[in-house]
C-alpha positions, 0 to 999 in steps of 0.5 A: 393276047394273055389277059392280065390277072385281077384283084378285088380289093373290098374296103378301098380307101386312101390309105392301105388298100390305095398302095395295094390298089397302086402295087399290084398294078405297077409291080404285080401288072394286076388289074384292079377293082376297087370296092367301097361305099362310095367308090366316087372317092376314089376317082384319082385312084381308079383313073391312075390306074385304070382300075374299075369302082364299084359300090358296095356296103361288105356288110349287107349280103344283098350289096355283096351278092350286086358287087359280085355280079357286077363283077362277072360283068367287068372281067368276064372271069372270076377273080383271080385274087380277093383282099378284104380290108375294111374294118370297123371301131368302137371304142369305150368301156364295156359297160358304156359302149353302144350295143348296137354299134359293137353289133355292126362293126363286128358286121363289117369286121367279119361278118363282111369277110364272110360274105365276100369270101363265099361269094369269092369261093363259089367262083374261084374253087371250079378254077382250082386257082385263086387268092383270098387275103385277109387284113388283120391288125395287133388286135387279131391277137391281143384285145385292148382295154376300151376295144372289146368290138375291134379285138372280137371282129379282128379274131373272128376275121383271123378264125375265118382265114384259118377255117378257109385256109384248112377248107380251101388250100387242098383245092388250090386256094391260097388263103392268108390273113396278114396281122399289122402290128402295129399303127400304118403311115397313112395320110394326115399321119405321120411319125413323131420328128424323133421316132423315125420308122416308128410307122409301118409303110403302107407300100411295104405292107404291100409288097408283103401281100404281093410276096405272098400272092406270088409263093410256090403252093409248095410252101404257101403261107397262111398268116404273115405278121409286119411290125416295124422295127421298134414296135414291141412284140 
């Protein structure tokens, strides 16, 4: 019997991440690994769809090096597909923002991605086969007054996918990073009653991601952008 092919998603939560989680299980027929600080959240989740929960702080390499033991451990082969989500906000004026706050949401930002992309490379490159995604937002391309820490984590995260989609993709590597442009429909968060479809879906955002795993590596992309329709360019 074939084994179904697996995907680490890093960064779990109930919003993006879960309708990646739900998509690539139902559409995709991936098995799914949810990371997160406190995967205990994600019990409704990983019982929907039989996905596995495991502890992990992206930013602290000890805890990434754990995650990805216990990993060989459950699946008994490497990934098949790895998307790194988190991302982490501080916002104020430049000369009032916390100093030390900016240095560990750049550590979760990107330094993070680093990490889980090594420890994603050094399993996947004897295979010759595999997918690294990557989560970036508007501010992967244009830094916001008052965001000086997102806009530095988000074009340093988006420096990686590209640094790794030169290294890798000659090896069988697909490495994509995805900018969402614009603010997702998550819970608690919903359009204004006169601006419909102002809010990007997080199922089609998914489905994007799906879209990408599934292209011929004759024409693999290495960066995708969703806006919705009315979002300014």
């Amino acid at each position: 019997m074939q084994m179904k092919p697996s995907a680490l998603i890093v960064g779990a939560g109930d919003g993006l991440s879960a309708s990646l989680a739900r998509v690539l299980s139902r559409e995709g027929g991936y098995r799914i690994v949810l990371a997160a600080r406190n995967p205990g959240k994600l019990a409704p989740l990983t019982q929907a769809l039989d996905a596995v929960g495991l502890a992990c702080d992206a930013s602290d390499p000890v805890q990434v090096d754990a995650l990805f033991a216990q990993l060989d451990q459950v699946l008994r082969a490497p990934p098949d597909v790895v998307i790194y989500n988190p991302a982490a906000r501080v916002r104020g004026p430049i000369t009032e923002v916390d100093a030390q706050s900016v240095a560990q949401a750049l550590a979760v930002t990107a330094y993070g991605g680093f990490l889980v992309a090594q420890q994603a490379a050094r399993r996947m490159l004897p295979r010759g086969q595999g997918a690294l995604l990557f989560t970036g937002a508007s501010a992967s391309v244009k830094g916001y007054a008052h965001s000086a820490a997102f806009a530095m984590g988000k074009f340093a995260l988006r420096g990686l996918a590209q640094s790794l989609a030169r290294e890798l993709a000659p090896q069988g590597i697909h490495v994509a990073h995805i900018v969402v442009d614009g603010v997702i429909r998550n819970p608690g968060r919903e359009e204004p009653g006169g601006a419909p479809d102002s809010m990007l879906d997080p199922d089609a955002i998914a489905r994007s991601y799906l879209q990408l795993l599934r292209q011929d590596r004759s024409a693999w992309s290495s960066e995708l952008e969703l806006r919705p329709w009315v979002e300014r360019f």
